[in-house]
N, C-alpha and C positions, 0 to 999 in steps of 0.2 A: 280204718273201717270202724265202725260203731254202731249197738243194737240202739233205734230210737221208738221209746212210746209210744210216738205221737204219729209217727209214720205211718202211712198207711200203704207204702210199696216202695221200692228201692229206689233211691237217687244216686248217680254217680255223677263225679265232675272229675273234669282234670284242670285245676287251676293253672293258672302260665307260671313254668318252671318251677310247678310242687308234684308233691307225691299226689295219683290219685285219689279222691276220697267216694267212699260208697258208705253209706244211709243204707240202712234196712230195716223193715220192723220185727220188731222184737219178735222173738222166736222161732226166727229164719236159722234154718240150720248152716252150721260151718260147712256140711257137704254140698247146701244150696248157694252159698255164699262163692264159693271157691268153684260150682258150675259155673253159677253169672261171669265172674272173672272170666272163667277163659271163654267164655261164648261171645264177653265183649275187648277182649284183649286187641283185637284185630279197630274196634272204635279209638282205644285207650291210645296207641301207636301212633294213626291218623292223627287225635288230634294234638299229638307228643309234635308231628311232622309238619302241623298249621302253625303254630307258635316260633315263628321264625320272627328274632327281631329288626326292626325296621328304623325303629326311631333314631339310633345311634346315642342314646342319653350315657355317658359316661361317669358310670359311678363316684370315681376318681375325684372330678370336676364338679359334683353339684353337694352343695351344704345342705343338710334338709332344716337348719334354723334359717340360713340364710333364705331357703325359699319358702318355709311359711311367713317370714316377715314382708316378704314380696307378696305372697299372696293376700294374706291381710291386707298390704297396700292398696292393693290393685283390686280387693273385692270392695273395701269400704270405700272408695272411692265411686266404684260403679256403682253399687247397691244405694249410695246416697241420693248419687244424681238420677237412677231408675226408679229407684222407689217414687219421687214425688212426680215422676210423668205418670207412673201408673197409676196413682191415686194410693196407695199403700202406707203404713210405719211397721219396722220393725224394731225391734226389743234391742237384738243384740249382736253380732257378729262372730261366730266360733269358726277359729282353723285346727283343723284335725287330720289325722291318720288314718281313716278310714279304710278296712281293705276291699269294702264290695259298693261304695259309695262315691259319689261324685258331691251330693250336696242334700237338706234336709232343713224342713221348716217345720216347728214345733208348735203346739196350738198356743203357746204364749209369747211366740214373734222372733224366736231364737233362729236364724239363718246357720248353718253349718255346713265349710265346705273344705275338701279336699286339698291337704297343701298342694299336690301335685298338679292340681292346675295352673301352678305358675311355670309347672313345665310345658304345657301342653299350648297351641296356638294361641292369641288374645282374644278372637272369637269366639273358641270355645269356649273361654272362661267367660265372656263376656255373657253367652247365650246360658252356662250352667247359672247366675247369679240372677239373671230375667225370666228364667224357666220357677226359681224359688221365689222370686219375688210374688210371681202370679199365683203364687199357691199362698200367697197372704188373700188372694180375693177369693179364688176357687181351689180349695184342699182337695182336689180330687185330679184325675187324666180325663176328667170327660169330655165332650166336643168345646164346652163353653171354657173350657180351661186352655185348650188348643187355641181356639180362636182368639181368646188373650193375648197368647204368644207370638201368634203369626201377625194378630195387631202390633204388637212393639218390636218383632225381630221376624218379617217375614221369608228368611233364609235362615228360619232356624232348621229345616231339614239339613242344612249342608254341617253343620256342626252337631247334628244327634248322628250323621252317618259320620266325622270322624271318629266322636268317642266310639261306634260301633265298630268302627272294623282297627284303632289301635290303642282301644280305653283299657284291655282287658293288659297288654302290656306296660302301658303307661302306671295302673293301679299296683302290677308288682312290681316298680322298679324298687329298689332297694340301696339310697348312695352308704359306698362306703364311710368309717369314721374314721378318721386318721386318730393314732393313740398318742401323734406329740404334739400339732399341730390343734388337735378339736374338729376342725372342720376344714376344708375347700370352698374356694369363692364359687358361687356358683356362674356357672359360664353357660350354659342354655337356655336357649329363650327361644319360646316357639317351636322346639322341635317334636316334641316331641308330633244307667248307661246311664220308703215317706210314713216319719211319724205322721205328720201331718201331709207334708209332698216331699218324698227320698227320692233323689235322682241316683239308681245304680243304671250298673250298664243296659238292663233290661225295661228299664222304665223310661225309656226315651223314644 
């Protein structure tokens, strides 16, 4: 929990497989703090009870160098070949660790996306890397930025409704790191919403 400045009313989340966290503005009493809780204890539980995992992605089994260098692969490859059907250049290609991100396009052509998508289906990845390219023409979600998309991927609703309903566990997986070995081959594929245009789970 934590007092914030800038808040202007409480936010709580229950991220997948973390402690709750609650936002409040500054000067919210600890006696108000500790009502809210238990008034939303009964919310905190439920969404403790949706977080059930699905994807079967075994910690064990997936290297996280090994799958950013797959993701790497597998974005600069699409972003090459996408970019010039869309009309587009971008700068440069960054893989990252993002925890509330899928991907991000910076106002000087920087493309940045989640290593995890090389865990997640190929069209998903494929649609997060056409979703930022378009945001090299249109910086914004508005209808003419849609209409971009649905131009070069017009099934892009089926891949914004997987990252919505298994993005939110996909983004906390966490592979283990073996201490003799360094890493695990990674063995899944497929299994597993904006500086300029940030694709999180909610921006899909």
């Amino acid at each position: 929990m934590r007092w914030s400045p800038r808040a202007r009313r409480w936010r709580l989340e229950v991220p997948w497989g973390e402690a709750p966290r609650l936002t409040v503005p500054r000067g919210t009493s600890r006696a108000g703090v500790q009502r809210l809780l238990e008034e939303k204890q009964w919310w905190i539980e439920d969404q403790r009870r949706r977080q059930v995992p699905r994807l079967r992605l075994d910690p064990l089994a997936v290297s996280e160098s090994q799958a950013r260098m797959t993701a790497r692969k597998l974005v600069s490859t699409l972003a090459q070949e996408e970019a010039e059907r869309i009309g587009v250049e971008y700068r440069r290609i960054r893989i990252g660790g993002q925890r509330t991100l899928w991907g991000s396009c910076s106002p000087r052509g920087t493309l940045s996306f989640n290593w995890r998508l090389a865990l997640a289906p190929p069209p998903v990845l494929d649609y997060v890397v056409v979703h930022e390219l378009c945001h090299l023409r249109v910086p914004n979600h508005s209808r003419r930025f849609w209409a971009l998309v649905e131009r070069h991927r017009p099934h892009w609703r089926q891949q914004r409704n997987w990252l919505r309903e298994y993005g939110a566990e996909l983004l906390a997986f966490r592979p283990h790191v073996c201490p003799r070995s360094g890493s695990a081959t990674i063995t899944a594929t497929g299994a597993a919403g904006e500086d300029r245009g940030r694709i999180a789970p909610s921006a899909f």
